[in-house]
N, C-alpha and C positions, 0 to 999 in steps of 0.2 A: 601478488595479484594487485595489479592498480584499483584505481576507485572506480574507474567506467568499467571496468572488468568485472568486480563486486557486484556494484549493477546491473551488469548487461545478463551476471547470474541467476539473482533475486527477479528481475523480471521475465525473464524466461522460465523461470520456476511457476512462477505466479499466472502465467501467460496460458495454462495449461488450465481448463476448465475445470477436471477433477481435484487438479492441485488447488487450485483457487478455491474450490467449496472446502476441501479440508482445513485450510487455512480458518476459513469463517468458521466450520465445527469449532477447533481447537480456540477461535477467541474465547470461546464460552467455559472454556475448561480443558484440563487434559482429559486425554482419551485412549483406549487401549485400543491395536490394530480392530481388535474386532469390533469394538464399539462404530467404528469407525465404517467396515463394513458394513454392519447395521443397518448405519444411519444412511450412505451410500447403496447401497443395493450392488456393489463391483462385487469383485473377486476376490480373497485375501492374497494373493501373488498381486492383483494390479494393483490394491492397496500400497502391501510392502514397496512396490517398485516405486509407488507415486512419493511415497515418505522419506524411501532412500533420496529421492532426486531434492528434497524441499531441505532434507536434513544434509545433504553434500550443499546447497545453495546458502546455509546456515538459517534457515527462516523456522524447522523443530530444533527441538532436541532430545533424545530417547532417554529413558530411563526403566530398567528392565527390573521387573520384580516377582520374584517368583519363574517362572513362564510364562510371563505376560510382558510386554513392551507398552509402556505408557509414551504415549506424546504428548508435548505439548511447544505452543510457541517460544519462539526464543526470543524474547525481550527488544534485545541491542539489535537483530536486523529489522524490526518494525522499526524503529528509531531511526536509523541509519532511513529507512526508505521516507519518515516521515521530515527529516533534515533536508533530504533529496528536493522533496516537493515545493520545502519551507522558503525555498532558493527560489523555488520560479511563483510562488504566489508572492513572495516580497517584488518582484520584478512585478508583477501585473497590476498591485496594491499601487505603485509607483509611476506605473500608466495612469492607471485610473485618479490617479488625483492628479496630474496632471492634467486629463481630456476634464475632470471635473470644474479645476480651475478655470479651463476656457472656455466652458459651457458658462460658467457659470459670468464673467469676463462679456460673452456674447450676449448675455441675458441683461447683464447693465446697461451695455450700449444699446439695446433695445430698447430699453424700458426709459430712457433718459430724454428727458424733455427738449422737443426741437430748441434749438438756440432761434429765436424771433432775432430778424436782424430790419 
């Protein structure tokens, strides 16, 4: 799978409003399916469904104990998505001192005393 392909996984995962609140439960900690409906108010089938789709996109990872299914984040695709972003805020950091510069450039030649001739 290429790296846009990775991507274009993780945020379609994420893209999904149920899966996005699971996401934010599980920062706070693992969770077991049912905790999870709990906290959700869904169904344990739309649960399960929503977890298969985040744990195929790699963003859980299960861990079965007993008869219970614990989730929780998997680490390396936060990282991988916070890398992603790392790319276009250094890009926009790099505008901005730039427009800064000539703001700031415009603001000399303002402030600079006519030349009396």
């Amino acid at each position: 799978m290429s790296y846009i392909q990775y991507m274009n996984t993780i945020f379609s995962a994420l893209a999904e409003p149920h899966r996005l609140r699971m996401v934010e439960l599980l920062r706070d900690g693992p969770l077991t399916v049912g905790e999870i409906v709990d906290r959700l108010g869904l169904s344990q089938p739309q649960v399960s469904k929503h977890l298969r789709v985040l744990s195929e996109a790699g963003l859980v990872e299960v861990q079965p104990i007993a008869n219970r299914r614990v989730y929780k984040l998997r680490p390396q695709s936060l990282q991988d998505i916070e890398n992603w972003l790392g790319s276009f805020r250094r890009l926009w950091e790099t505008r901005f001192d730039r427009m800064e510069a000539y703001i700031e450039a415009l603001q000399a030649k303002e402030n600079k005393p006519a030349d009396p001739k």
